[in-house]
C-alpha positions in Angstrom: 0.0 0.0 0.0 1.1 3.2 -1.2 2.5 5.6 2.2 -0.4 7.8 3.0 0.0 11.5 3.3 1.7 13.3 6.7 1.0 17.0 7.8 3.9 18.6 9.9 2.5 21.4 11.4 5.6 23.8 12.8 4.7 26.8 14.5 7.7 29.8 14.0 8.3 32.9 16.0 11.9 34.0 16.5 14.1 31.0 15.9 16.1 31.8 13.1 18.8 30.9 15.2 18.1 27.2 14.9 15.3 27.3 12.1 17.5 25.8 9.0 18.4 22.9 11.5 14.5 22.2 12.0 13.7 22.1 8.6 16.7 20.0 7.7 15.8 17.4 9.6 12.1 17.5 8.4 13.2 17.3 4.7 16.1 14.4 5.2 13.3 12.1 6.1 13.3 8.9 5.1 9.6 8.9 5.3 9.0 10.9 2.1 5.6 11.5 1.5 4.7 14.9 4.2 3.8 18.2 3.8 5.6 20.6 6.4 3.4 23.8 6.9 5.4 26.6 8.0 3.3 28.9 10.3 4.9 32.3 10.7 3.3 33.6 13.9 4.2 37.2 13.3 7.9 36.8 14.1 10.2 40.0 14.0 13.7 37.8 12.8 14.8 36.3 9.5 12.6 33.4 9.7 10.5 34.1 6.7 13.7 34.5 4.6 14.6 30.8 5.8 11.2 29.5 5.1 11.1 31.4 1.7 14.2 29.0 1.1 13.0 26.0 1.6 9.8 26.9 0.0 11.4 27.3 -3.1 13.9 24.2 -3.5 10.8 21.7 -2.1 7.6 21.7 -3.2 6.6 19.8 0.2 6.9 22.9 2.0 3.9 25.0 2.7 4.2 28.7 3.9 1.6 30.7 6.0 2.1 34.0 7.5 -0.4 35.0 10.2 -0.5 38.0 12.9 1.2 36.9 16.1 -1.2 34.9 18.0 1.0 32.6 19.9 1.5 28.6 19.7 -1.9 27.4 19.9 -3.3 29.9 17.3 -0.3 28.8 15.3 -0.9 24.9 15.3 -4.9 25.6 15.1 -4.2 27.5 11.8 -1.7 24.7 10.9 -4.6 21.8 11.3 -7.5 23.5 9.4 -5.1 24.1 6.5 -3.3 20.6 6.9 -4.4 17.9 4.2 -2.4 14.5 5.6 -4.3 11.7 7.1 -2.1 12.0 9.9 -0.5 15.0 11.6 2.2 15.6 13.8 3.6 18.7 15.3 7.3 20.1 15.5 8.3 23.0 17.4 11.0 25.0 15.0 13.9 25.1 17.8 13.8 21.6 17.7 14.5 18.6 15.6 13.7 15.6 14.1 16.0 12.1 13.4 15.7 11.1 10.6 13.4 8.0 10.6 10.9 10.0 12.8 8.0 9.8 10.9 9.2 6.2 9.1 9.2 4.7 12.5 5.9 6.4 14.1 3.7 5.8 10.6 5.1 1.8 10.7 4.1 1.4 14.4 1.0 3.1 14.0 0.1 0.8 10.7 1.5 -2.5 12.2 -0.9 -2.0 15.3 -3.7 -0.3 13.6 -3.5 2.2 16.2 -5.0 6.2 16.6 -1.9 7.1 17.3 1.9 6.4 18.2 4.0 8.1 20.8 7.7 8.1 20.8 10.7 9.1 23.2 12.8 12.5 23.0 16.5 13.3 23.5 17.0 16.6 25.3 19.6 19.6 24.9 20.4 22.5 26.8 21.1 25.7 24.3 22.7 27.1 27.3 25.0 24.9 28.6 26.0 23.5 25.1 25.4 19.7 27.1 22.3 16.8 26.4 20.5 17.0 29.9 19.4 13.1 28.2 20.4 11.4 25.9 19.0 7.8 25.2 21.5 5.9 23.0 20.8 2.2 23.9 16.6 2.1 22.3 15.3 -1.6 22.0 13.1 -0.7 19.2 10.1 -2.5 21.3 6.5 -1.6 20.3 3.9 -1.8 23.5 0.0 -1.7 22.5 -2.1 0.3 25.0 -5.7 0.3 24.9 -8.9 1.8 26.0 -9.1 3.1 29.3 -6.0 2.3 30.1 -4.6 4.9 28.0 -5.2 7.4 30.2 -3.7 5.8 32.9 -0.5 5.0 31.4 -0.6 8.9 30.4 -0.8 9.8 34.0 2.1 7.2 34.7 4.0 8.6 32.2 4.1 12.1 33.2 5.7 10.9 36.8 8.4 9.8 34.7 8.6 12.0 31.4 6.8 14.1 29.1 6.6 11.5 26.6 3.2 11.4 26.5 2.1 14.9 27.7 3.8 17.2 25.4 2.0 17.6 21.7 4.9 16.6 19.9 6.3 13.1 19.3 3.7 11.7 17.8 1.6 10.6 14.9 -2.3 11.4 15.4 -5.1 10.1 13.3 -6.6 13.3 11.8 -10.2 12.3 12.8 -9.3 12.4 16.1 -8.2 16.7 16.4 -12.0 17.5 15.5 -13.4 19.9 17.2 -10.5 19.8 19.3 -8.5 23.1 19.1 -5.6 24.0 21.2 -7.1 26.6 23.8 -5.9 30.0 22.2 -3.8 32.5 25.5 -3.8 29.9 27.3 0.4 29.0 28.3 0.9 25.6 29.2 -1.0 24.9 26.1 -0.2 20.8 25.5 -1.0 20.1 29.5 -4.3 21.6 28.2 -4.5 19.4 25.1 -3.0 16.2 24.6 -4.7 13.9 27.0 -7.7 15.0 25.7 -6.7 13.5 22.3 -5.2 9.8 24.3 -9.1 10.6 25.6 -10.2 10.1 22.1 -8.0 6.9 20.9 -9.0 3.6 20.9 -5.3 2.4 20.7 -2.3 3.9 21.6 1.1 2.1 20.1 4.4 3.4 22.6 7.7 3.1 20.5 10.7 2.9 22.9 12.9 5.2 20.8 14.0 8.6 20.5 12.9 9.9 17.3 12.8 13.7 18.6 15.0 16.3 19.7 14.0 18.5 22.4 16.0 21.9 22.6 15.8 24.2 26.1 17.3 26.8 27.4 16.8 29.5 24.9 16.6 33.1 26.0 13.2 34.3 25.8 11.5 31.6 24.7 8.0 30.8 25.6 8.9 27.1 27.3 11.9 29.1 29.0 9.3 32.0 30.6 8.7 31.7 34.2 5.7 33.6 35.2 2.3 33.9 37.2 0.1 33.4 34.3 2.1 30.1 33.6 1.2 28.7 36.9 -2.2 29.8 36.8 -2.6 28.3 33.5 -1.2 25.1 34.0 -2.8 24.4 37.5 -6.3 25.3 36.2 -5.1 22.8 33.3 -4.3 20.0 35.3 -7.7 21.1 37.9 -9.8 20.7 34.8 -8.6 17.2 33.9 -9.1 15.9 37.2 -12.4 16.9 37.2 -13.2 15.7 33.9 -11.6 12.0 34.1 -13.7 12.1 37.7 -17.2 12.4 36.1 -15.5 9.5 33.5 -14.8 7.3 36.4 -11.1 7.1 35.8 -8.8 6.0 38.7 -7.3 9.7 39.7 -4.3 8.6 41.9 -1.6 9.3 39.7 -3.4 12.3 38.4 -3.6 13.9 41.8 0.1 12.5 42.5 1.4 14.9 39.1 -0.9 17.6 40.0 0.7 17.7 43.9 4.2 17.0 42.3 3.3 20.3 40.7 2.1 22.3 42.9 5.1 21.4 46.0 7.5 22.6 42.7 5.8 25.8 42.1 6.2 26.6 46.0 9.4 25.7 46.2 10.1 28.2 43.6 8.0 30.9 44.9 9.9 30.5 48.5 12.9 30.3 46.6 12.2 34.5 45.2 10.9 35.0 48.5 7.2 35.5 47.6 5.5 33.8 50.7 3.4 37.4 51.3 2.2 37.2 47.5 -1.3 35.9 47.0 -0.2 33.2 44.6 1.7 31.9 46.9 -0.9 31.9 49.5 -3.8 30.0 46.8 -1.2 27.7 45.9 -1.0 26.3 49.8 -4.4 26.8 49.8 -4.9 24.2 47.2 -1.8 22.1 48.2 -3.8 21.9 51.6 -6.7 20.1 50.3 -4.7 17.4 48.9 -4.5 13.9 50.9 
């Protein structure tokens, strides 16, 4: 059977620094048949020059300019315009290897699954070092399925953000219907992605690192520590307990991520000295309630 069609939706603001390395790895694939759509969200640098670049030499490369409307409004714009069977998502300061999308389309296909999840490598921009680097994979394939899904993905995120973060894997498109990433929110994909493992029938786990995951970049949105972040991802992680509650889900490890969360954002906030802040006082608050 002839390789079906795969949408690579990258959102791009301010990256020209580490753009062309992105999009290199995206058109080395070995997993040929994509189209990458290039969102520009309104960014100030040379990134539209890049993309222009790449536009021009590959005719796989799509190019969309939009005002600045932040990640979520970038991948939103991304998926109505997309026309794969499957999407996946890339964030342009990171990159691919470069059987990514051959190994998450075979896994998917062998399994007949909704979607596939693989592992990430990470670096840190700042201190020029791999915080983790996995270079012993098994290649093994693990079939999860129906309600268990969900509680794997709250196993999961004690460990890593394999299966939290939006990236890393390959999503049947039926299943981001009416399913948009929640526009100013921050903390966007602890918002989002289990509600899409919500709406799979079959999850296939490949135990390899097919992705590249690049922190500690000045100014960057996953770099920014600030109130509205908390607030954001605690009401994220309070409205998917309350959702998988009225599903009947099992909620320990749920509770267990969102306490883990919580103790860190204290620590933090003791650590600036903000105990006579009212964040800081809500936070306890909540933490207080907890078993």
């Amino acid at each position: 059977m002839e390789n079906e069609l795969i949408s690579i939706v990258v959102p791009i603001y301010n990256v020209e620094n580490y753009l062309r390395m992105c999009l290199d790895s995206i058109q080395n694939q070995t997993y040929q048949n994509f189209e990458c759509l290039l969102i520009n969200d309104g960014s100030p640098d040379n990134s539209a020059d890049i993309c222009r670049e790449y536009l021009a030499k590959d005719a796989r490369f799509r190019y969309f300019e939009k005002e600045n409307g932040g990640s979520s409004s970038a991948r939103n714009f991304g998926i109505e315009r997309s026309e794969g069977e499957y999407v996946t998502f890339v964030d342009s300061d990171d990159w691919l290897e470069h059987d990514a999308l051959q190994l998450l389309y075979d896994a998917l296909k062998k399994e007949n699954a909704d979607i596939s999840i693989g592992r990430y490598n990470c670096y840190d921009e700042s201190r020029c070092q791999y915080l983790f680097y996995d270079s012993n994979p098994d290649d093994s394939l693990e079939v999860i399925e129906g309600k268990e899904i969900i509680d794997r993905e709250g196993v999961e995120e004690m460990k890593t953000g394999n299966w939290t973060v939006a990236y890393l894997k390959l999503i049947k498109r039926e299943l981001l219907q009416d399913l948009p990433f929640p526009i100013g929110k921050m903390a966007e994909d602890t918002y989002w992605t289990w509600k899409v493992l919500l709406k799979a029938s079959k999850v296939v786990y490949l135990n390899r690192c097919i992705y590249w995951y690049r922190v500690g970049l000045t100014g960057t949105l996953s770099n920014t520590w600030s109130e509205k972040r908390i607030y954001d991802e605690i009401e994220a992680r309070e409205e998917k307990i309350s959702i998988l509650a009225s599903l009947d889900y099992d909620l320990t490890n749920h509770i267990l991520v969102y306490k883990n969360r919580l103790q860190r954002v204290i620590a933090k906030l003791e650590v600036q000295n903000m105990q006579s802040t009212e964040i800081y006082r809500r936070m306890m608050e909540k933490l207080s309630l907890l078993p």
